[in-house]
N, C-alpha and C positions, 0 to 999 in steps of 0.2 A: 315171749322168749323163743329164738329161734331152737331148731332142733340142735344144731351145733350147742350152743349155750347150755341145751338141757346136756348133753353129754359134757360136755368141760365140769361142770358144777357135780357131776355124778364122779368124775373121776377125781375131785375138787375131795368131794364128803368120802368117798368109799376107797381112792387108789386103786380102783381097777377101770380098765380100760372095756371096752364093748366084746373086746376078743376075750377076755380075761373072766366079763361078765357070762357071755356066752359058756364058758368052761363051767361056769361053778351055776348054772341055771342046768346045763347037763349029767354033771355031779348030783344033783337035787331029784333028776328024776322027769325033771317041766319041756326036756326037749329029744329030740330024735333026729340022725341027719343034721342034725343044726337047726332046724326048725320048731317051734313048740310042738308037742303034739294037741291033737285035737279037741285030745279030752282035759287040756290046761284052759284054765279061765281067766281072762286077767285079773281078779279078784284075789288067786294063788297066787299069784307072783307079786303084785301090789302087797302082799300080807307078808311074805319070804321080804323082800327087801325094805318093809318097815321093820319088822323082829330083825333081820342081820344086818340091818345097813343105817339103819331109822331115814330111808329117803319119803319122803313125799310123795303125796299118787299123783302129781304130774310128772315128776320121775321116773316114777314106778311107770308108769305109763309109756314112758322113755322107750325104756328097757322093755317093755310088752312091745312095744312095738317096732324094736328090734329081731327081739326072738318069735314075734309071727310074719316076722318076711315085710312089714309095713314099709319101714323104714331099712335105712343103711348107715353104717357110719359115714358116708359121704351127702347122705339128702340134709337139705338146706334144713 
């Protein structure tokens, strides 16, 4: 699955957008600047978005790597 497909399917199950996800990952504590901070693990965020969202760890993974600067909402 491309990264696009994994975002569509994330906003598909949960109704929040990358911008949206970023807010409520900030709200949680897991980010700084916009960035994760260093002491977040993907394992934290994998576990937050299976209890609030029940996404999947390739998802979950989506979303990590978004919020450590991996990825973008615009890479393939």
């Amino acid at each position: 699955m491309s990264f696009q497909g994994y975002l569509r399917t994330i906003k598909e199950k949960t109704g929040l957008t990358p911008a949206e996800l970023r807010t409520k990952a900030n709200e949680k504590g897991f980010t700084a600047n916009g960035l994760l901070k260093p002491t977040v693990k993907a394992g934290e965020i994998v576990s937050w978005l299976k209890e609030e969202y029940d996404l999947g760890h390739g998802h979950s993974m989506a979303v990590y790597a978004l919020l450590k600067g991996i990825k973008n909402e615009d890479s393939e």
